[in-house]
BAVEXTOR-995123 format. One record per residue: residue number from 1; residue in three letters; x, y negated, z of N, C-alpha, C in turn. Coordinates in Angstrom, 1 decimal. Atoms other than C-alpha are relative to their C-alpha. Example, Ala and Ser with C-alpha at 12.3 -4.5 7.8 and 13.67 -1.06 7.14 Angstrom:
2
resi  resn  nc1  nc2  nc3  cac1  cac2  cac3  cc1  cc2  cc3
1  ala  0.9  1.2  0.0  12.3  4.5  7.8  0.9  -1.2  0.0
2  ser  -0.9  1.1  0.0  13.7  1.1  7.1  -0.8  -1.1  0.8
This chain:
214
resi  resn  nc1  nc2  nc3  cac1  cac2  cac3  cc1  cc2  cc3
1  unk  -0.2  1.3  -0.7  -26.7  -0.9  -11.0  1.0  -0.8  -0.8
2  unk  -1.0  0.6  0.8  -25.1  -3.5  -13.3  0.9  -1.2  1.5
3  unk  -0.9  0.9  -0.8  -22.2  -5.5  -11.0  0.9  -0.3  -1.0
4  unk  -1.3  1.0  0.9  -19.3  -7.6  -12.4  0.8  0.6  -0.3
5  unk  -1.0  -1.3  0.4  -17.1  -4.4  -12.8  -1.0  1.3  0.0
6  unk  0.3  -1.6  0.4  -18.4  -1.7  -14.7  1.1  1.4  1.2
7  unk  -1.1  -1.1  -1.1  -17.0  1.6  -11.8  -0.8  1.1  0.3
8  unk  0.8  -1.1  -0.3  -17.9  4.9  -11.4  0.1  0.2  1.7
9  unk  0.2  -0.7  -1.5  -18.8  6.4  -7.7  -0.1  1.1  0.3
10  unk  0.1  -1.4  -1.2  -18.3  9.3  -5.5  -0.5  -0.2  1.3
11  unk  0.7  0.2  -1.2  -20.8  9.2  -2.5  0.7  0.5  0.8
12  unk  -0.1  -0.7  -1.4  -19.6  10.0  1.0  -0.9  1.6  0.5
13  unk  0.7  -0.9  0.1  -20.3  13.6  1.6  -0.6  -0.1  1.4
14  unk  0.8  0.3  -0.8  -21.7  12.5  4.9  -0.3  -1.5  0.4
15  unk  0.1  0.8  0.0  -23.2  9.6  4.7  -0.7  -0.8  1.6
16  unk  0.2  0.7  -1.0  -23.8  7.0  7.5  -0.7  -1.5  0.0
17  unk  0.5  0.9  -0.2  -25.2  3.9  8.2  0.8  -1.2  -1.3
18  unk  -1.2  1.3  0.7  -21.7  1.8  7.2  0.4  1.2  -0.5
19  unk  -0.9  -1.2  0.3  -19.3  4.2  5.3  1.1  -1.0  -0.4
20  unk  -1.5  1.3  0.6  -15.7  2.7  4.7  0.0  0.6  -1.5
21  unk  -0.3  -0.2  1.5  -14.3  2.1  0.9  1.0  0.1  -0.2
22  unk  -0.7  0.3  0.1  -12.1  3.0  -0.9  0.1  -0.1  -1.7
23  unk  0.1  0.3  1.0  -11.5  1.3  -4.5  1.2  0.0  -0.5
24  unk  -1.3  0.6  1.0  -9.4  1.8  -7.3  0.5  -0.1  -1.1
25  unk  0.1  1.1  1.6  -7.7  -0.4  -9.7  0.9  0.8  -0.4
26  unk  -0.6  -0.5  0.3  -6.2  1.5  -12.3  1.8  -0.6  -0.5
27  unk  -0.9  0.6  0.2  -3.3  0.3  -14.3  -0.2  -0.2  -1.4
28  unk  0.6  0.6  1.4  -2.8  -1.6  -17.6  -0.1  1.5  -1.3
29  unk  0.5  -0.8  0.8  -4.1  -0.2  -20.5  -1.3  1.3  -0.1
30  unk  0.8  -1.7  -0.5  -5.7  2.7  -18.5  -1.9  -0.8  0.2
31  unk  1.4  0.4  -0.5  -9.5  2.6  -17.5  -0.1  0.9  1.1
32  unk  0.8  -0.8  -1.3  -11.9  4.1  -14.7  0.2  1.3  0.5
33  unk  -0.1  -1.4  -0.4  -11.6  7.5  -15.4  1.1  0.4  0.5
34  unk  -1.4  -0.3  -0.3  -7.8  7.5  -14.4  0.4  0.6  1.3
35  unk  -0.1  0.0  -1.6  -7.7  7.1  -10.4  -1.2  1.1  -0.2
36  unk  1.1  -1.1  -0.7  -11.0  8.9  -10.6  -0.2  1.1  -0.1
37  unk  -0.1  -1.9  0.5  -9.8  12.3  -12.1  0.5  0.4  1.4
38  unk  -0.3  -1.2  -1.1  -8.7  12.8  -8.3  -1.0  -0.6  1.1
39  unk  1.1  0.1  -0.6  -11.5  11.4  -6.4  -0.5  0.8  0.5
40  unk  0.8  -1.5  -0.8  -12.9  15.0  -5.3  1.7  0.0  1.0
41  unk  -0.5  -0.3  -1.4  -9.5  15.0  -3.1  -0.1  -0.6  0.7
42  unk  -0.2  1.1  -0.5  -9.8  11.9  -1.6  -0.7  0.4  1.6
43  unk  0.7  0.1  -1.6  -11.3  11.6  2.3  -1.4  0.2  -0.4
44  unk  1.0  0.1  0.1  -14.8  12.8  2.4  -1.4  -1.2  0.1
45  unk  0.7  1.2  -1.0  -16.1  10.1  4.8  0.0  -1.3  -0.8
46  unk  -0.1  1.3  1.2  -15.1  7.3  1.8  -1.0  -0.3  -1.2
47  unk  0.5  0.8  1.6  -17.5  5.4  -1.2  1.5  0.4  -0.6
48  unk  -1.3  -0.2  0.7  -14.7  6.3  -3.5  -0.8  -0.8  -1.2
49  unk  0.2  0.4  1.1  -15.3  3.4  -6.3  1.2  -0.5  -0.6
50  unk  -0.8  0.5  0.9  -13.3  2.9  -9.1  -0.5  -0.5  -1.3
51  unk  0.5  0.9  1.3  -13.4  -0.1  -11.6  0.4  -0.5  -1.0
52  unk  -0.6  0.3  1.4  -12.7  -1.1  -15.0  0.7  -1.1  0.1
53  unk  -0.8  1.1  0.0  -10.3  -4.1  -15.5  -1.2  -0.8  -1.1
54  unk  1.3  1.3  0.6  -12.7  -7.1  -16.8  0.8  0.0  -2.0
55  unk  -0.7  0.2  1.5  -10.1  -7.3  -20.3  0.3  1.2  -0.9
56  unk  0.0  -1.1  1.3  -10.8  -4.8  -23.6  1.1  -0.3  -0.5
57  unk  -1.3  -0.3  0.8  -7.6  -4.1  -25.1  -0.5  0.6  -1.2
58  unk  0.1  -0.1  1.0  -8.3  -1.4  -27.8  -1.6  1.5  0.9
59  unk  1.1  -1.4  -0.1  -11.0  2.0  -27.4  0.6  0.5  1.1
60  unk  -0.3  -0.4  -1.4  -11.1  2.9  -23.9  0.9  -0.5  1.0
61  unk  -1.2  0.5  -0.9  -7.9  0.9  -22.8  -0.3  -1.7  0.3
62  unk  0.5  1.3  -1.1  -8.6  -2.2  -20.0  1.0  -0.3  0.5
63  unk  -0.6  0.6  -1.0  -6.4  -4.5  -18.4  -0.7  -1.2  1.2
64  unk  0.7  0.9  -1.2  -6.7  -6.6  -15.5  0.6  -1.3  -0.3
65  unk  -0.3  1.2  0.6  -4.7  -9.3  -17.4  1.3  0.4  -1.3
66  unk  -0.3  0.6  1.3  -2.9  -9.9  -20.9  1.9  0.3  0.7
67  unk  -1.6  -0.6  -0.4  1.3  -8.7  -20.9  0.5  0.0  -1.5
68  unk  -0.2  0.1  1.4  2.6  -10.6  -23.8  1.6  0.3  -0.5
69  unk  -1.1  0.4  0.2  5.8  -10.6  -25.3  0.9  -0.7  -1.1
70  unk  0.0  0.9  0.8  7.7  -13.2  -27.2  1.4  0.9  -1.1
71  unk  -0.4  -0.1  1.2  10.4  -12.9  -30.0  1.5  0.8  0.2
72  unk  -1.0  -0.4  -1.0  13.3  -11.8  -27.5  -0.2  1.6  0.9
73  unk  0.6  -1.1  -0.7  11.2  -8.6  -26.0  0.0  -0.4  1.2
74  unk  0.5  0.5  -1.2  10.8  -10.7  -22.9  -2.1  -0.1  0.5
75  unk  1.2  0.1  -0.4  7.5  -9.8  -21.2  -0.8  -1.0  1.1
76  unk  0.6  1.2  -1.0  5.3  -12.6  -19.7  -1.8  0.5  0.0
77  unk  1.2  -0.5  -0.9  2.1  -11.9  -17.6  -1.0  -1.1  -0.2
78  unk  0.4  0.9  -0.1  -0.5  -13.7  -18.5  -0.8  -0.3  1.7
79  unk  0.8  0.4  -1.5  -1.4  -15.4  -14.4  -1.2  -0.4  -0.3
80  unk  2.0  0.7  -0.4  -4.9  -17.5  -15.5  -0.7  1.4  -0.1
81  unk  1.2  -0.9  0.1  -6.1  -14.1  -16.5  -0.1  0.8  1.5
82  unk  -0.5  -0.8  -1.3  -4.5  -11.9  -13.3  -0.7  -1.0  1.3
83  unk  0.6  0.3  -1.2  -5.9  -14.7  -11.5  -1.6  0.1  0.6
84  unk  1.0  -0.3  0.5  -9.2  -14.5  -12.9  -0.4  1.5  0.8
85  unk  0.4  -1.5  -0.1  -9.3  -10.6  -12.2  0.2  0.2  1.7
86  unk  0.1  -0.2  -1.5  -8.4  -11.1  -8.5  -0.8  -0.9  0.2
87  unk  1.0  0.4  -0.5  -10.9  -13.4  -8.0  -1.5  0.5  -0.1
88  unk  0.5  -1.2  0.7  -13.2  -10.9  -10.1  0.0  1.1  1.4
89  unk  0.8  -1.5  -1.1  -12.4  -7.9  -7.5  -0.4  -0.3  1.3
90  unk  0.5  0.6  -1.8  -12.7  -10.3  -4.3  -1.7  0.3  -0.4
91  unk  1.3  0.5  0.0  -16.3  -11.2  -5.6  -0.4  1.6  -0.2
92  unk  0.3  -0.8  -0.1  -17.0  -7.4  -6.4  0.2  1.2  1.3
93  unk  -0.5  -0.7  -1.6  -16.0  -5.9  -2.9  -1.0  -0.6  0.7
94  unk  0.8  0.8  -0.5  -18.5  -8.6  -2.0  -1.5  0.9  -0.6
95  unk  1.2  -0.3  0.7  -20.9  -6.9  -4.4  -0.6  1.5  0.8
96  unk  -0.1  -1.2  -0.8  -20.2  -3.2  -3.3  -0.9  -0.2  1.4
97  unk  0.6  0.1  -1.1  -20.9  -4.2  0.1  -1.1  -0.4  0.3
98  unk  1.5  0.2  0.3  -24.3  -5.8  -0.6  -0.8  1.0  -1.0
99  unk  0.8  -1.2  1.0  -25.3  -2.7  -3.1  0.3  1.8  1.0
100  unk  -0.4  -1.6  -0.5  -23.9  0.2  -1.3  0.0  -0.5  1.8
101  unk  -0.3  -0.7  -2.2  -23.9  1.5  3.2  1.2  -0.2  -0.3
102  unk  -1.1  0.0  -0.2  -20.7  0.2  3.2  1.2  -1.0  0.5
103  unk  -0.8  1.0  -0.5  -18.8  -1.1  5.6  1.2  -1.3  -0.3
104  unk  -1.0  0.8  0.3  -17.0  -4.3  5.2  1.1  -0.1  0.8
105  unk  -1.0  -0.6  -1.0  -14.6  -3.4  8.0  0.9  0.5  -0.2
106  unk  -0.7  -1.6  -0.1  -13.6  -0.7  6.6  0.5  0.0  -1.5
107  unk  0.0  -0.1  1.4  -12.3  -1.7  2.5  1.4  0.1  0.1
108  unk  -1.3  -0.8  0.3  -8.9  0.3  1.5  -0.1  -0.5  -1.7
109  unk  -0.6  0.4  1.3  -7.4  -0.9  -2.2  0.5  1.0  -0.3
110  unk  -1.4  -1.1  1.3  -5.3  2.1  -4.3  -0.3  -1.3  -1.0
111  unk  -0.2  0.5  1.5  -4.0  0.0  -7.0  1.6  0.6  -0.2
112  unk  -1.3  -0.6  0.2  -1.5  2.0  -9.3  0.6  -1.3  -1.0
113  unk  -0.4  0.3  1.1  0.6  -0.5  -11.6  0.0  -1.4  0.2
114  unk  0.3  0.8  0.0  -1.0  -3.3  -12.6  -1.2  0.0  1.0
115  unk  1.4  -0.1  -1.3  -4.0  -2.3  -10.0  1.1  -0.5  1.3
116  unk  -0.1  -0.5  -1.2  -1.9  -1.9  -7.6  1.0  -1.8  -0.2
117  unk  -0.5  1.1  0.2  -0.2  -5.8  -8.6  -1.2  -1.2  0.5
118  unk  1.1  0.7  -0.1  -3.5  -7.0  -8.4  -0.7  0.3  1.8
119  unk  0.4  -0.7  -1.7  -4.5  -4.9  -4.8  1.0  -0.9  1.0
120  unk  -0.8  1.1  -0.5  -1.4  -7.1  -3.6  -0.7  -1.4  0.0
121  unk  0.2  1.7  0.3  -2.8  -10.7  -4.8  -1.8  0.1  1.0
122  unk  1.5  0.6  -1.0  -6.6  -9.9  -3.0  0.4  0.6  1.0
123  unk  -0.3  -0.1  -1.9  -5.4  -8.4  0.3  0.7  -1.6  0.4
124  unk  -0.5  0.7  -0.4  -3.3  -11.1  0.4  -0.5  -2.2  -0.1
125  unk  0.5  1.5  0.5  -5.4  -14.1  -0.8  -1.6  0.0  1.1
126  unk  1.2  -0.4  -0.4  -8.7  -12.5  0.7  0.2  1.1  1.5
127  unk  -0.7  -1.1  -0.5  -7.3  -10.5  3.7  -1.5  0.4  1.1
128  unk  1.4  -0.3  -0.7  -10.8  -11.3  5.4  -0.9  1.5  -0.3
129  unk  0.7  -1.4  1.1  -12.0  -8.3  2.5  0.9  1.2  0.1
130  unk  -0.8  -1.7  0.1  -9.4  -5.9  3.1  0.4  0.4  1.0
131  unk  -0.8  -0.9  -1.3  -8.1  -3.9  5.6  1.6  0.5  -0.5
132  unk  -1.5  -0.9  0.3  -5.5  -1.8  4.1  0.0  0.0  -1.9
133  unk  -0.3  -0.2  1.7  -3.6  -1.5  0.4  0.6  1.6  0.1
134  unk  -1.2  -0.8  0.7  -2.1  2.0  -1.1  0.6  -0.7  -1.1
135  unk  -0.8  0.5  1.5  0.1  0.3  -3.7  0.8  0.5  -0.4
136  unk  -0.8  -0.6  0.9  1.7  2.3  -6.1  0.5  -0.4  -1.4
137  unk  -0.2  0.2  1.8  3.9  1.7  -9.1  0.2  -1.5  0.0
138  unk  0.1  1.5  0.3  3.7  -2.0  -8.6  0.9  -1.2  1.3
139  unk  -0.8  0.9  -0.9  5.3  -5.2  -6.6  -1.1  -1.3  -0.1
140  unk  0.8  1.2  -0.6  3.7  -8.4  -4.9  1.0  -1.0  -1.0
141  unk  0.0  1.4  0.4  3.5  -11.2  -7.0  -0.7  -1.2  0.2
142  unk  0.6  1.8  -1.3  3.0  -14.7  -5.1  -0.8  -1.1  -1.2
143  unk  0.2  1.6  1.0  2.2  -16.6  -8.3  -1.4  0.7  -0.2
144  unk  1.5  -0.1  0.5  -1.3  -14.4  -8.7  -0.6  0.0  1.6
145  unk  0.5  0.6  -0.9  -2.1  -15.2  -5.0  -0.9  -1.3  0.1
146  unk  -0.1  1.7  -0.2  -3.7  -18.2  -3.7  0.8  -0.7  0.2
147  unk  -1.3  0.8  -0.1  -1.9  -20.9  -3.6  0.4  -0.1  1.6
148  unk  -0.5  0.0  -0.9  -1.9  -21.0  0.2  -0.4  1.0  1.1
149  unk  0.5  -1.4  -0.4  -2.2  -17.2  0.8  1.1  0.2  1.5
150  unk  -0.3  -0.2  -1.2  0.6  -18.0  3.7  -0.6  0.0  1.1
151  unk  1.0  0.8  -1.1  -1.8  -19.8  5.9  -0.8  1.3  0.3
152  unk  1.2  -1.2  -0.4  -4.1  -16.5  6.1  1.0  0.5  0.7
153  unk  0.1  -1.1  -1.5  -4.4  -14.3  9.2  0.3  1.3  -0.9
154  unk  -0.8  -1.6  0.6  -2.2  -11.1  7.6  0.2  0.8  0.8
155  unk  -1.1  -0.9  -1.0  -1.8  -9.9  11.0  -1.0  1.7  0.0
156  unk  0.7  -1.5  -0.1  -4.5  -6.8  10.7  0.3  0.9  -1.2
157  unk  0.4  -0.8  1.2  -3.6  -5.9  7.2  1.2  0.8  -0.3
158  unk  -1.1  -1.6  -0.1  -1.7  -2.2  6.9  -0.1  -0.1  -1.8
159  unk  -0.3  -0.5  1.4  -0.1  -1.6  3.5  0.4  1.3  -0.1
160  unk  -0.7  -1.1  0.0  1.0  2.0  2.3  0.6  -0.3  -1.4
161  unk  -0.8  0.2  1.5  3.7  1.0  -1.0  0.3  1.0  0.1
162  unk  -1.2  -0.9  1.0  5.6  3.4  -3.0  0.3  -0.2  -1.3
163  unk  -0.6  0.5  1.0  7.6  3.3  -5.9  0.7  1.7  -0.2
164  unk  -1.2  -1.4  0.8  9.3  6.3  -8.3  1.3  -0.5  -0.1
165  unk  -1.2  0.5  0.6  12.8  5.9  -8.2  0.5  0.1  -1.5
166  unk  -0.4  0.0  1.6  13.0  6.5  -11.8  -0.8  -0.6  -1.2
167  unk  0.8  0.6  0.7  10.4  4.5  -13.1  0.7  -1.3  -1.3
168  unk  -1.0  0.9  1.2  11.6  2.9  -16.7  -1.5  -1.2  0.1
169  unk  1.0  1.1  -0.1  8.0  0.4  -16.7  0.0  -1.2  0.9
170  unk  -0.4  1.0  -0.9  8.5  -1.2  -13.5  0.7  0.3  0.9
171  unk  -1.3  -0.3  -1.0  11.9  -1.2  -11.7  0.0  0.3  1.1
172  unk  -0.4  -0.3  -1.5  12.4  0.5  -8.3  0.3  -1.6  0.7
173  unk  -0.3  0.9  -0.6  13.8  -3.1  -7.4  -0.9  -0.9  0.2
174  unk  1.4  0.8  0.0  10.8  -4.9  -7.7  -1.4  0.3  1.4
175  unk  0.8  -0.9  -1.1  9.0  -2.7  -5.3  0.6  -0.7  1.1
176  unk  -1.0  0.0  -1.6  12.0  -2.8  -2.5  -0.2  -1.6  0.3
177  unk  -0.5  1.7  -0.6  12.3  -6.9  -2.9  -1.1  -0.7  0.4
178  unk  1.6  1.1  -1.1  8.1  -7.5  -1.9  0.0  0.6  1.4
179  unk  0.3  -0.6  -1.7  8.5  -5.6  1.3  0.5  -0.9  1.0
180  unk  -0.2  1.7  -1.2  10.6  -8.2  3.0  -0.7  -1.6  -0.1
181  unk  1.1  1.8  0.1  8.5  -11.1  1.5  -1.6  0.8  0.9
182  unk  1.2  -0.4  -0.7  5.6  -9.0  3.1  0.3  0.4  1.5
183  unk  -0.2  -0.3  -1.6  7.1  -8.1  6.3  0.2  -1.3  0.8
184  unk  0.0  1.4  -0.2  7.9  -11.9  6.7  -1.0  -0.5  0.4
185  unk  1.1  0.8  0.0  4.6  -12.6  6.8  -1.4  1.1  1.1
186  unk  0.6  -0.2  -1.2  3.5  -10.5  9.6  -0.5  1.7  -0.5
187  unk  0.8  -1.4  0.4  2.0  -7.2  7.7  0.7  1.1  0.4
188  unk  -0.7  -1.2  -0.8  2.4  -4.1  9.0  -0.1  1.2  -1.7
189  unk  -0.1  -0.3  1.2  3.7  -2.2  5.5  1.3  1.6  0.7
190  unk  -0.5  -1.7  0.3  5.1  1.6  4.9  0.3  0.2  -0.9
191  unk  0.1  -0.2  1.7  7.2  2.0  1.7  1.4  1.1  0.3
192  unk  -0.9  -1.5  0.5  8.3  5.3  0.2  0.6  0.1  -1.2
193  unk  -0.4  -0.7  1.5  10.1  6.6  -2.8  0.1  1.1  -0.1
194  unk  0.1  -1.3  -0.1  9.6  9.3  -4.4  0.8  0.1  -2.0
195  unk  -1.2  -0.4  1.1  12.1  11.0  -7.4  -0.6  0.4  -1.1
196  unk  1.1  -0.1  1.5  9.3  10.1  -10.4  0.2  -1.0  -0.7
197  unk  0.0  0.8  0.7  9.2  7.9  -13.2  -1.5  -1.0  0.5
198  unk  1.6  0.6  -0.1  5.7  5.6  -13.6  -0.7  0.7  0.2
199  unk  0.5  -0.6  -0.3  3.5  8.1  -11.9  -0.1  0.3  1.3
200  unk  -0.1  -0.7  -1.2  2.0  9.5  -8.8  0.5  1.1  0.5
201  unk  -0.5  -1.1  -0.2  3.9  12.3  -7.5  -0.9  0.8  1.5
202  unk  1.3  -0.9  -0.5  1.9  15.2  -5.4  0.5  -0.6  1.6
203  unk  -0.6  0.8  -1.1  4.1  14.1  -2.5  -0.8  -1.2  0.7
204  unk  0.0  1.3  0.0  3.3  10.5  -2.9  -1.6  -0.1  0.7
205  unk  1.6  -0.4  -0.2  -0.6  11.6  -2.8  -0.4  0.5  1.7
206  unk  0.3  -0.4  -1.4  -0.4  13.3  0.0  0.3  -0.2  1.1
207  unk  -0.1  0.5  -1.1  1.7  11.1  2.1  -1.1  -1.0  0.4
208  unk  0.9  0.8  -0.5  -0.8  8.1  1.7  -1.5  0.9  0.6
209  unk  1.0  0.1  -0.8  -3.8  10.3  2.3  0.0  0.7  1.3
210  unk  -0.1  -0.1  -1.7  -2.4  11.3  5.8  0.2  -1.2  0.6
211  unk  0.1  1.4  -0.5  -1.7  7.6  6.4  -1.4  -0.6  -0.1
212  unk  1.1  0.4  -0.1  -5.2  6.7  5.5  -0.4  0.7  1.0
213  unk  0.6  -1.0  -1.0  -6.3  9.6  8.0  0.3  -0.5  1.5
214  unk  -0.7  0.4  -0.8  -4.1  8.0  10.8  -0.8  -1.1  0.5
């Protein structure tokens, strides 16, 4: 089935009519296979798809946008592309749901990193498409939103964040300071730390998938 993101799938080991989703965006550099080396733990009852980031870096490594840096080691993000890529996974959530039994009701985001920067910009631009985010590793940035992502109806959409407190990539502080721009705005959000660098911790894993369970 060719769609606008190349993503491998794990079927629902009991399938249904609708089945909820759950999709996930890796992180930069990384590809498909990343999130989906744990895909066999995940909820049975889930589509478990995970997608490539639309931008070829080098052999096997995808981003979801461009992370340049100038002459200073100051890192700048390229937004037209990040915006590009969230408008990219809204329209493939759209695709999923017209190719796959799968409820639109029911779509859950893991985005680790830069997925998980990106899982921020379409819940909150597209909140109609999502239900719930895991965001790991990463922090809400307003400038790869819509531009008038306030105005959206945020009141149904459950976040689960976490952040490594030791992460040298992207700062513990970054994490803590989108939680009050997201609680401001009505979302009902859950954020943990856990005593890892840039990585999921077994912990971390197993708190969101008893919160997904909930």
């Amino acid at each position: 089935m060719t769609l606008s993101l190349h993503h491998l799938v794990r079927e629902p080991k009991d399938k249904k009519d609708k089945n909820p989703l759950l999709l996930l965006l890796h992180g930069y550099g990384s590809n498909e296979e990343d999130l989906f080396s744990f895909a066999g733990e995940l909820p049975e009852e889930y589509y478990v798809v995970s997608a490539r980031a639309p931008f070829d870096m080098t052999f096997g490594s995808y981003a979801w946008y461009a992370i340049n840096f100038d002459a200073d080691e100051n890192k700048f993000s390229d937004i037209g592309q990040a915006r590009a890529s969230r408008d990219i996974i809204a329209g493939f959530i759209d695709e999923l749901t017209a190719n796959y039994p799968i409820d639109a009701d029911n779509v859950t985001l893991i985005g680790f990193s830069q997925g998980c920067i990106l899982s921020y910009a379409v819940a909150l631009s597209y909140p109609e498409k999502v239900q719930r985010v895991v965001a790991m590793s990463g922090y809400f940035n307003p400038e790869i939103a819509v531009d008038d992502y306030t105005e959206n109806d945020l009141s149904k959409l459950k976040i689960f964040a976490s952040h490594g407190t030791v992460d040298q990539v992207i700062p513990v502080e970054w994490a803590r300071k989108s939680i009050p721009m997201l609680q401001v705005l009505g979302i009902d959000v859950i954020f943990k730390e856990y005593m890892v660098g840039h990585g999921v911790a077994p912990q971390n894993f197993f708190d969101f998938k008893h919160w997904l369970s909930q």
